[in-house]
LOLUM-748676 format. One record per residue: x, y, z of N, C-alpha, C in turn; residue in three letters. Coordinates in steps of 0.02 Angstrom, whole numbers, padded with zeros to 5 digits, always signed. Layout:
residues N
XYZXYZXYZALA;...
//
This chain:
residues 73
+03168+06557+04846+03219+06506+04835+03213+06453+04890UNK;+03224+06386+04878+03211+06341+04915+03273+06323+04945UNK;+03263+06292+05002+03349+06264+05036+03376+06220+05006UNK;+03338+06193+04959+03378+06138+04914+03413+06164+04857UNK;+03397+06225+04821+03435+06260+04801+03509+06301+04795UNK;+03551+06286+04745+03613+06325+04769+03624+06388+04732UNK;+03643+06448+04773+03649+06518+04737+03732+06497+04706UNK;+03719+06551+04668+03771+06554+04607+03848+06558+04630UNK;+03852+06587+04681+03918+06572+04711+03943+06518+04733UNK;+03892+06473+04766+03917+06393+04782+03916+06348+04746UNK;+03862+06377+04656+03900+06318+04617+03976+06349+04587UNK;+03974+06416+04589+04047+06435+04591+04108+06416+04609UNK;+04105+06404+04670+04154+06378+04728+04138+06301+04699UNK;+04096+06274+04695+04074+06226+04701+04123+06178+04622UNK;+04122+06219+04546+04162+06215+04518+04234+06229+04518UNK;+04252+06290+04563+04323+06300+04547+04361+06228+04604UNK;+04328+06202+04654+04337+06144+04685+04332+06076+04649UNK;+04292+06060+04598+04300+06023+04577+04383+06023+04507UNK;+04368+06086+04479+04409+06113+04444+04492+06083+04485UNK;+04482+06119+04534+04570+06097+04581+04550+06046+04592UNK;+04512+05993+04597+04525+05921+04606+04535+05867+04546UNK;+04539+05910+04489+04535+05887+04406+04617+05879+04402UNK;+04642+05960+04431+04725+05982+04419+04752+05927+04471UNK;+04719+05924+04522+04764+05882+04576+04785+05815+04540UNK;+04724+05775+04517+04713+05717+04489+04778+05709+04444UNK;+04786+05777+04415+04841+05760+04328+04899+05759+04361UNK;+04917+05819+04430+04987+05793+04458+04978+05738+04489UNK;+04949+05703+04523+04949+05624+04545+04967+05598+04490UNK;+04928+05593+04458+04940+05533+04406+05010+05550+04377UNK;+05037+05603+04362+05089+05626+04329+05170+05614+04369UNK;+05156+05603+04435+05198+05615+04489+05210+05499+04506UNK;+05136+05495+04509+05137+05403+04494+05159+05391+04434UNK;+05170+05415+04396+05187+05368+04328+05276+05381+04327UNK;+05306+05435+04368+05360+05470+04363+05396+05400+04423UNK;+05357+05402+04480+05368+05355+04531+05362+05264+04491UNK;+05315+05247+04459+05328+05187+04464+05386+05169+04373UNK;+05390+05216+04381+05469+05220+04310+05535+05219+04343UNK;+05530+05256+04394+05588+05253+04457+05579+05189+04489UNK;+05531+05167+04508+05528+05092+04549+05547+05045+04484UNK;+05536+05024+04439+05564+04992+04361+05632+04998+04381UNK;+05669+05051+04377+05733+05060+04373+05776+05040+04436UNK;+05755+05068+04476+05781+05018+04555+05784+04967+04558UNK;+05716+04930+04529+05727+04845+04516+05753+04832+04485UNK;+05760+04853+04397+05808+04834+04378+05870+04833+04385UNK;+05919+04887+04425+05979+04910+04463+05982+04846+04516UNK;+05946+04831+04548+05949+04793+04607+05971+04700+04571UNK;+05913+04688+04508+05929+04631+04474+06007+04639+04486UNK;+06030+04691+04417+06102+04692+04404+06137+04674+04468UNK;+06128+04710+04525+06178+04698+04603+06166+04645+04602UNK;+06126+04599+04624+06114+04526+04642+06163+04470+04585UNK;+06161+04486+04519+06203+04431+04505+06250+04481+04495UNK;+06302+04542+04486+06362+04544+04506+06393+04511+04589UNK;+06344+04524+04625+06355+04491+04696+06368+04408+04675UNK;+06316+04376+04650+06326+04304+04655+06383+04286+04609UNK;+06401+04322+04544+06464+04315+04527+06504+04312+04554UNK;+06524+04383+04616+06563+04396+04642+06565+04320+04689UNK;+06538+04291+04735+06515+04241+04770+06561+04201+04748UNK;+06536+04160+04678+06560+04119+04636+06627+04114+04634UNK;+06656+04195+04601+06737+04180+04614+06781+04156+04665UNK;+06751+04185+04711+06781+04188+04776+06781+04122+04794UNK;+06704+04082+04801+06717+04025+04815+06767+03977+04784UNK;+06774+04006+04728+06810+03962+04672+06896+03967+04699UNK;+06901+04023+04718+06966+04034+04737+06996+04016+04805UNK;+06941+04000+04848+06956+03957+04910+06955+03906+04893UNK;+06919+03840+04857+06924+03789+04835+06998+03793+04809UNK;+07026+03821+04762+07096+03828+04761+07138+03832+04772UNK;+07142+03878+04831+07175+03886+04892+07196+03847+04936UNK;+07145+03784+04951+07132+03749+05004+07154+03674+04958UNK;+07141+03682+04904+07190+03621+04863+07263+03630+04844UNK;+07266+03703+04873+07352+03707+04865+07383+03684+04942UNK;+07339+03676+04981+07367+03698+05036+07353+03613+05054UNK;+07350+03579+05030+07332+03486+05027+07406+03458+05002UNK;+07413+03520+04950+07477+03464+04910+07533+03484+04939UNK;
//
């Protein structure tokens, strides 16, 4: 047998390693697709905060402008 040769146990090992790097691959990918569905949803959550905030903004300003024209007359 030559040194360039591999005995049957190291293509053994040699598959069950590739094998667990096949399984690893499907939870990555499975675990990223779970993550960027959660990142979707945060942003979208975050949209929603931003204009309840600037609504919120809006009123308020609206109600000092009012305020401050009551407080003229």
């Amino acid at each position: 047998m030559s040194s360039h040769s591999m005995s049957s146990s190291s293509w053994e090992a040699l598959e069950r390693r590739v094998n667990e790097l096949i399984e690893l691959t499907a939870v990555l990918s499975k675990e990223n697709r779970a993550l960027r569905a959660q990142q979707h949803n945060w942003t979208a959550e975050r949209a929603k905060l931003i204009e309840k905030n600037e609504l919120a903004k809006s009123r308020v300003e609206g109600m000092i402008t009012r305020l401050k024209s009551l407080e003229q007359d």
